[in-house]
N, C-alpha and C positions, 0 to 999 in steps of 0.2 A: 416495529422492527429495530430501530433505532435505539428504544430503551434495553431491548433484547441483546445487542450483538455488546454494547454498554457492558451490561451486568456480566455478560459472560466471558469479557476480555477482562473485565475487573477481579472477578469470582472461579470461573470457571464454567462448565458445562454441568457437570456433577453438583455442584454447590448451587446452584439457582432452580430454584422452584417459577411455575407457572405463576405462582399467588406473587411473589416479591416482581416479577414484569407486567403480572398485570398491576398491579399497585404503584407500579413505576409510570405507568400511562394512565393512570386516572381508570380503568375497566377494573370489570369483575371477570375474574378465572373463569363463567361462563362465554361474557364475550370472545376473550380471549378464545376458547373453543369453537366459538362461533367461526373464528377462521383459521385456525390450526387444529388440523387434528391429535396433534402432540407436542412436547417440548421439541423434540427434534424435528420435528414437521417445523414449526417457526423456523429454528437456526437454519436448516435447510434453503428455504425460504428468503429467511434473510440474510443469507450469505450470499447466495444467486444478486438479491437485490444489492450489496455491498462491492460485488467486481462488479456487474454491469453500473453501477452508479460510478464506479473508478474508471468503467473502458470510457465512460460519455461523457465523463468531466471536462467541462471547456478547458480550456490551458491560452490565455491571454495570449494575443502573438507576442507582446516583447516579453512574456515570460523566460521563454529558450533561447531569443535571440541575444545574448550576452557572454562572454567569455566562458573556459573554462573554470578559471578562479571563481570567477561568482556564482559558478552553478555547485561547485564544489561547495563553497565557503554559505552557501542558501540551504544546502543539506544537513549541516549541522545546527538549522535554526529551526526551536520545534514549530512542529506545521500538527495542525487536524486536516484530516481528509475525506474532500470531497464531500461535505457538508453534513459528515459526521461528528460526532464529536469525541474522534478516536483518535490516538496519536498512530505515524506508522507502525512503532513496535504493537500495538494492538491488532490494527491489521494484518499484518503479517502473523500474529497468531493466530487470529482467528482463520482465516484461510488454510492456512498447517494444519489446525486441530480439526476443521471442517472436512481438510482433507483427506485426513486420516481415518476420522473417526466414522464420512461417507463414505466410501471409495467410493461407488455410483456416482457421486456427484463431484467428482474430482477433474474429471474431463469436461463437464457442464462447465464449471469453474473457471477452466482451463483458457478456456473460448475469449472470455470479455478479455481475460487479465492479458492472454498476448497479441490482443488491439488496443490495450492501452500501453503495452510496452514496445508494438510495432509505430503506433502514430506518436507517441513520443520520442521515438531514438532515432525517427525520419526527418525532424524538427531542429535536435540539435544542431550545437556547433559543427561546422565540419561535417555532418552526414553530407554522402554522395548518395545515399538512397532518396529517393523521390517514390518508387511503387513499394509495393505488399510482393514483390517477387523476390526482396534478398535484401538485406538490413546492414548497414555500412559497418565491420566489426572497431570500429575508433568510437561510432556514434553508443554503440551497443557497450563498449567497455566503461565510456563517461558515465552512460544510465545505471550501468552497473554500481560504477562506485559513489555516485551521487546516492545512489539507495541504500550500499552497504554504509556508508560512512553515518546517512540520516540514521541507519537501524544502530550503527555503535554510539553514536551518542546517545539515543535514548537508552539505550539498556546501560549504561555507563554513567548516566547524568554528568555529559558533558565534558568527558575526558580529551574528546578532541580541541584544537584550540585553532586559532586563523591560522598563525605560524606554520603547522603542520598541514593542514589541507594547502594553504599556499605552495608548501614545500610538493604537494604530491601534485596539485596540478604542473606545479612548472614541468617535474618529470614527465607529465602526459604530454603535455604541449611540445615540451624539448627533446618526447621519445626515448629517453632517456629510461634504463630501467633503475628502481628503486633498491638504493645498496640498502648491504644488509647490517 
């Protein structure tokens, strides 16, 4: 699944053949059949398996436990995820394209991705949420922009610099809205 979700964040969905994943894992496009009924039968498949491996991913305790700044200024440094070998602008495609192109499995999807974004934003700096009944909106704007800033750097190569994330946390921390 692995070499699967790979090819087709690299490629596409339309561009990748059964024969180029299973050549990717050492099988023959038999095997390969042996447990997918189709190419989109895998992606399915291994999409499912891609959020739930993001909702289950441990997260170190002193990961979250650190200021805003360094969660901020940690987003712009490239990470693979959750023991793929995907960057997030990857993820985050494939998820979109998954979702789009399943609707069915959109709401399947849906499930892991907002346990991993409710047990994360309960963790942060500053969260006052402790249960799964209501999400601290300070905790939930930080995850926000810890995410959006990680997705502009990669698709940017790094157009963000410390300066700037420094500058944006201090306005979160000081409340302060961002001039224009």
């Amino acid at each position: 699944m692995h070499q699967a979700l790979r090819l087709i964040s690299a490629h596409g969905f339309e561009q990748v053949t059964l024969d180029q994943i299973a050549a990717g894992t050492s099988n023959t496009k038999g095997a390969v059949y042996h447990h997918f009924s189709s190419k989109s039968d895998l992606y399915q498949k291994a999409l499912l398996y891609l959020a739930s491996s993001l909702a289950d991913a441990s997260i170190p305790d002193d990961a979250l436990n650190v200021g805003v700044s360094e969660l901020l200024l940690a987003a712009i440094t490239p990470v693979r995820t959750a023991g793929f070998d995907l960057s997030n602008a990857d993820v985050y495609y494939l998820i979109f394209d998954g979702m789009r192109r399943f609707p069915d499995l959109a709401e399947t999807l849906r499930g892991p991705l907002r346990r991993y974004v409710e047990r994360v934003a309960r963790r942060l700096p500053g969260s006052t949420s402790t249960s799964g009944d209501g999400m601290d909106p300070h905790a939930l704007l930080i995850l926000a922009l810890v995410e959006g800033l990680g997705l502009v750097q990669e698709i940017t190569g790094g157009l963000l610099t410390e300066p700037m994330v420094r500058a944006i946390a201090d306005q979160i921390v000081q409340g302060d809205r961002p001039s224009d």
